[in-house]
C-alpha positions as CSV (number, residue, x, y, z in Angstrom):
1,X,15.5,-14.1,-16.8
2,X,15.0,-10.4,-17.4
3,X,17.9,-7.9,-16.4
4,X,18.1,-5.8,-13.0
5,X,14.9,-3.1,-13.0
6,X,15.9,0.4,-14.2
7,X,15.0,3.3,-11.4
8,X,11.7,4.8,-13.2
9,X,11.1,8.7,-14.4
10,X,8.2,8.3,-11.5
11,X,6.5,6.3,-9.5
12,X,2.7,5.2,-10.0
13,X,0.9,7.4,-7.7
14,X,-0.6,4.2,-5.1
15,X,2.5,1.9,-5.3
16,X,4.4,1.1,-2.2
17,X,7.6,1.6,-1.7
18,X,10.9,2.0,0.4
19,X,13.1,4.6,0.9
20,X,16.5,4.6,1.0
21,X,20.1,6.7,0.5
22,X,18.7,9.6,2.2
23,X,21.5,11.6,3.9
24,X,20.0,14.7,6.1
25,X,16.9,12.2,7.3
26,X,18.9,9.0,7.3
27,X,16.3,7.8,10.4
28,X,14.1,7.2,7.5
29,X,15.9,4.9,5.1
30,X,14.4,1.6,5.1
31,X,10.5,3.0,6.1
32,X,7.8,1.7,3.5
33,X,5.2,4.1,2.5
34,X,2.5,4.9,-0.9
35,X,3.4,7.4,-3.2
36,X,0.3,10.0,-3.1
37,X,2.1,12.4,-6.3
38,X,2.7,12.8,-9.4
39,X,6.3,14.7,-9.9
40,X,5.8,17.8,-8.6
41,X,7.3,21.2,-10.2
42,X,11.0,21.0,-11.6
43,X,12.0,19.1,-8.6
44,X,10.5,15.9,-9.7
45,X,10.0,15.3,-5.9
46,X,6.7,13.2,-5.1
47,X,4.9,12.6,-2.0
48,X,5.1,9.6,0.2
49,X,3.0,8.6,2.9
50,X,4.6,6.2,5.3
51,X,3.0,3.8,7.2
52,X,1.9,4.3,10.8
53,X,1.3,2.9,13.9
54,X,-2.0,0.4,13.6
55,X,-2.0,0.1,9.8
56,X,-3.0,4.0,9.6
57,X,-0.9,6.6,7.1
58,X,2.1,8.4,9.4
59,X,4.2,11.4,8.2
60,X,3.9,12.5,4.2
61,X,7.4,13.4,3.0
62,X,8.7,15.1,-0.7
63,X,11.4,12.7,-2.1
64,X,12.7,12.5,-5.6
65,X,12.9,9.5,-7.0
66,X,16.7,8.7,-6.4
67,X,15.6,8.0,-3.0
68,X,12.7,5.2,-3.8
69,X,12.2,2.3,-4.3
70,X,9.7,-0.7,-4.9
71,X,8.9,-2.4,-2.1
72,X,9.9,-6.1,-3.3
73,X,6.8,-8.5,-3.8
74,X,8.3,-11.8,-3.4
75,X,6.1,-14.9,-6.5
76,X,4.7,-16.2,-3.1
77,X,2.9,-13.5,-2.2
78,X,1.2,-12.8,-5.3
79,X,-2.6,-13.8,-6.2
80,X,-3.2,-15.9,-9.3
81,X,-4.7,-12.4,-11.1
82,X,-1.4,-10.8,-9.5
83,X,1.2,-13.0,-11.6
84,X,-1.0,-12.6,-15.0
85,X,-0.3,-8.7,-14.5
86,X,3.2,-9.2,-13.9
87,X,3.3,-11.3,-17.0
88,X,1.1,-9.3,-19.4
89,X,3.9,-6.5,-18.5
90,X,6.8,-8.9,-19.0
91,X,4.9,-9.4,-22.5
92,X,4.3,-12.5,-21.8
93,X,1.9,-14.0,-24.7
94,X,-1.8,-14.9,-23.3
95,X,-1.5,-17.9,-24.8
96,X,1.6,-18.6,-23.0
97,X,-0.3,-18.4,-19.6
98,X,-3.7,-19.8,-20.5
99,X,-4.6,-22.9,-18.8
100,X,-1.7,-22.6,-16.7
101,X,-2.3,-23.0,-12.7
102,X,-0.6,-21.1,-10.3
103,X,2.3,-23.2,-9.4
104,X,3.1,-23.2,-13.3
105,X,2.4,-19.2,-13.7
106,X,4.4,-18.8,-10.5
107,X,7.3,-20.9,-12.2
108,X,7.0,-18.5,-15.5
109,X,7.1,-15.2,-13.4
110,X,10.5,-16.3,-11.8
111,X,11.6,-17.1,-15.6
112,X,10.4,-13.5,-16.9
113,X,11.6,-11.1,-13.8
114,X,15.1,-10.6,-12.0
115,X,13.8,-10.8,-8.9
116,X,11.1,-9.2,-6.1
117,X,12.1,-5.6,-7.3
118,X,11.1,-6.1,-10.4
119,X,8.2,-8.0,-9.8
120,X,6.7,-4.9,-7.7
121,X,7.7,-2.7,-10.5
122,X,6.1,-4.4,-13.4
123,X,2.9,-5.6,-11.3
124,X,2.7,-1.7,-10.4
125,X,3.2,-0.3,-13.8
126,X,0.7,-3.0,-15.0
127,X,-2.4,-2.0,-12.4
128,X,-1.8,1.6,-13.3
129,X,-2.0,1.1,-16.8
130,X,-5.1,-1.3,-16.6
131,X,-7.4,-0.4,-13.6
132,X,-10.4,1.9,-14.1
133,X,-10.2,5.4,-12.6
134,X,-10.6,5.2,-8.8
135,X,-13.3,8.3,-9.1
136,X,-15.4,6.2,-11.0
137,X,-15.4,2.9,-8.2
138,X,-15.4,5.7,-5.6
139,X,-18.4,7.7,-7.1
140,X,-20.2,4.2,-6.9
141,X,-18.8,3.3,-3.4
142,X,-20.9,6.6,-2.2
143,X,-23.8,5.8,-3.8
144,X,-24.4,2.4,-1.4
145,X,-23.2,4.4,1.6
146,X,-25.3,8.0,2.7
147,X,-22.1,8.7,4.7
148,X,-20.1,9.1,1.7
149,X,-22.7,10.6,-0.8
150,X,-21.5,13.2,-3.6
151,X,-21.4,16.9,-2.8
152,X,-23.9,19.2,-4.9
153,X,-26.0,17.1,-7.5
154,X,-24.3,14.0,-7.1
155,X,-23.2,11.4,-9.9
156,X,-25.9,11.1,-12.5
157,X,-27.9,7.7,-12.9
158,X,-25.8,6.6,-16.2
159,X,-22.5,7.7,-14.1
160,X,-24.0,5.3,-10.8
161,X,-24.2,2.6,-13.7
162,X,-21.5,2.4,-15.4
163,X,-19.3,2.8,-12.0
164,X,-21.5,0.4,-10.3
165,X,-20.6,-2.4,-13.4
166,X,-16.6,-1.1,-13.2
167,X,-16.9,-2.0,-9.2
168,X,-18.6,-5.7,-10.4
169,X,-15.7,-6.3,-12.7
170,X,-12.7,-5.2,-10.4
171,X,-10.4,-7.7,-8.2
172,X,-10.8,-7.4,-4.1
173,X,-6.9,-6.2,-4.8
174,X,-7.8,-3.6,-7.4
175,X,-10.4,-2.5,-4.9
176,X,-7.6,-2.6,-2.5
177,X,-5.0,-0.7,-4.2
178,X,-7.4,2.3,-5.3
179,X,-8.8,2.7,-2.0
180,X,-5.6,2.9,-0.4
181,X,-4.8,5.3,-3.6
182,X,-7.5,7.6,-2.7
183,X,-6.4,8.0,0.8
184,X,-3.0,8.2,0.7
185,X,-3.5,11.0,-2.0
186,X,-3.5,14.8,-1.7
187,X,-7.5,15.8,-0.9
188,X,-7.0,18.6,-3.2
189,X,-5.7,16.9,-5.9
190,X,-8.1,14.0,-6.2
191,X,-10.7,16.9,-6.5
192,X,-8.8,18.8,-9.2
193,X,-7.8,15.5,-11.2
194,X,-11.7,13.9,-10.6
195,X,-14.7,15.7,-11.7
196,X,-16.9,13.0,-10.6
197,X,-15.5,13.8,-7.1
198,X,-15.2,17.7,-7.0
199,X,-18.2,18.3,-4.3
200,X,-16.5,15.6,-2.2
201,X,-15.3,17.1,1.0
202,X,-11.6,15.2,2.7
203,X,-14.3,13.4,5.0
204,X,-16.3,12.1,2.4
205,X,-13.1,11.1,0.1
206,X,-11.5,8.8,3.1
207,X,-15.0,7.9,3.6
208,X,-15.3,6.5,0.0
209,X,-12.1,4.2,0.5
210,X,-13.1,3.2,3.6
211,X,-16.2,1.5,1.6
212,X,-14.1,0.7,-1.2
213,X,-11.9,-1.5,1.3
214,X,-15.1,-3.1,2.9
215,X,-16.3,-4.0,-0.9
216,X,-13.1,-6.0,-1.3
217,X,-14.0,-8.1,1.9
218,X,-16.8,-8.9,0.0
219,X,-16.7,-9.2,-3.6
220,X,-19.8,-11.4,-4.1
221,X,-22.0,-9.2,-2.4
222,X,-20.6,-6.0,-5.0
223,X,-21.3,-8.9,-7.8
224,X,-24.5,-8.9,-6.8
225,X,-25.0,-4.9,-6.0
226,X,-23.4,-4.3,-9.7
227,X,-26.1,-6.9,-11.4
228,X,-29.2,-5.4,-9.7
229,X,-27.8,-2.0,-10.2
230,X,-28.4,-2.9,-14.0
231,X,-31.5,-4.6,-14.3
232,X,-32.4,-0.9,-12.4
233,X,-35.3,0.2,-14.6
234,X,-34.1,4.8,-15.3
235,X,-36.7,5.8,-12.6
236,X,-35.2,3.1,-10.2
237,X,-31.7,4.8,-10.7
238,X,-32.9,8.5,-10.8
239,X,-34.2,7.8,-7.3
240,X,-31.0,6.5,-6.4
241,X,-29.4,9.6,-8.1
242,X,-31.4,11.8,-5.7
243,X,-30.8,9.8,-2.6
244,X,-26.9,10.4,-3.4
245,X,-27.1,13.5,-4.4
């Protein structure tokens, strides 16, 4: 069994977590939000948005890090593709995992962590590291939904392809995860950090994770979308280009 999780430099901007130890807003210890920062400035501090009434985002506070937390993920709760992260980032071997079901990789995740802490941690660290950019699955989100379309010009049609075959391979809880990312995150600096999304007004950003999130309800059907997407002959996808744009 691995050793009691270190407190981290930062947090992954997306990743849940609690707060806790804090002395002047003590009402607040124990609330659960999604960092939406990087550190910002020589405070370190990074923004947390905590969870609301009705599943939507409540207050967005500036913390430093001595304050958070992971919120713990407990082996149960994970998904099959969930426990290979955690393991890939406890460096446990592929071929230690392959051809194992999920009682057995369940059983080796409680062998490699310390507990649900660590768990969080390491399956947070791991989709961070691993998951394509959310501007690319969100500049491919817009393109099957007007509402959400690109600001001036629009992605171009080698830009809808390539996102469109990132959405096909992504997990519903990759999906998840980058469309809570992009709307937990400041507006301002998913424009400034995304080029593919610098036209995109705050509208059309929460509208693009509000598809994002429908996708994952659905993964067959974005399967399917990401396949005919490339059997799209380059007139087929300029079109498309233009109808975003």
């Amino acid at each position: 069994m691995a050793s009691s999780t270190a407190r981290p430099a930062s947090f992954p901007v997306g990743c849940r977590v609690v707060l806790e130890g804090l002395k002047g807003r003590s009402d607040l210890n124990g609330s659960v939000g999604t960092v939406r920062s990087s550190p910002r400035g020589d405070s370190g501090r990074q923004e947390v948005a905590l969870d609301g009434d009705g599943g939507k985002v409540g207050s967005v506070v500036a913390l430093k890090t001595i304050n958070l937390r992971y919120e713990p993920r407990e082996v149960g709760s994970l998904s099959v593709r969930e426990m290979k992260a955690v393991l890939r980032r406890a460096k446990a071997g592929a071929s230690e995992t392959a051809g194992m079901d999920k009682s057995q990789l369940a059983e080796l995740v409680g062998e490699s962590t310390s507990g649900p802490e660590e768990i969080a941690a390491l399956l947070a660290e791991e989709m961070a590291a691993s998951a394509p950019p959310a501007p690319s699955a969100a500049a491919s989100a817009s393109s099957s939904s007007s509402s959400s379309g690109a600001g001036s010009g629009g992605p171009s049609a080698d830009q809808i392809r390539q996102a469109s075959e990132q959405l096909g391979q992504m997990s519903p809880e990759t999906l998840r995860a980058q469309a809570r990312a992009l709307r937990t995150m400041d507006p301002d600096l998913v424009r400034r950090s995304n080029p593919q999304m610098a036209g995109f007004t705050d509208q059309q950003i929460r509208a693009a994770a509000d598809q994002m999130d429908r996708m994952a309800e659905n993964p067959d059907m974005v399967r399917m979308a990401a396949e005919h997407v490339k059997g799209m002959s380059p007139e087929e996808l300029e079109r498309m280009r233009r109808t975003v744009g």
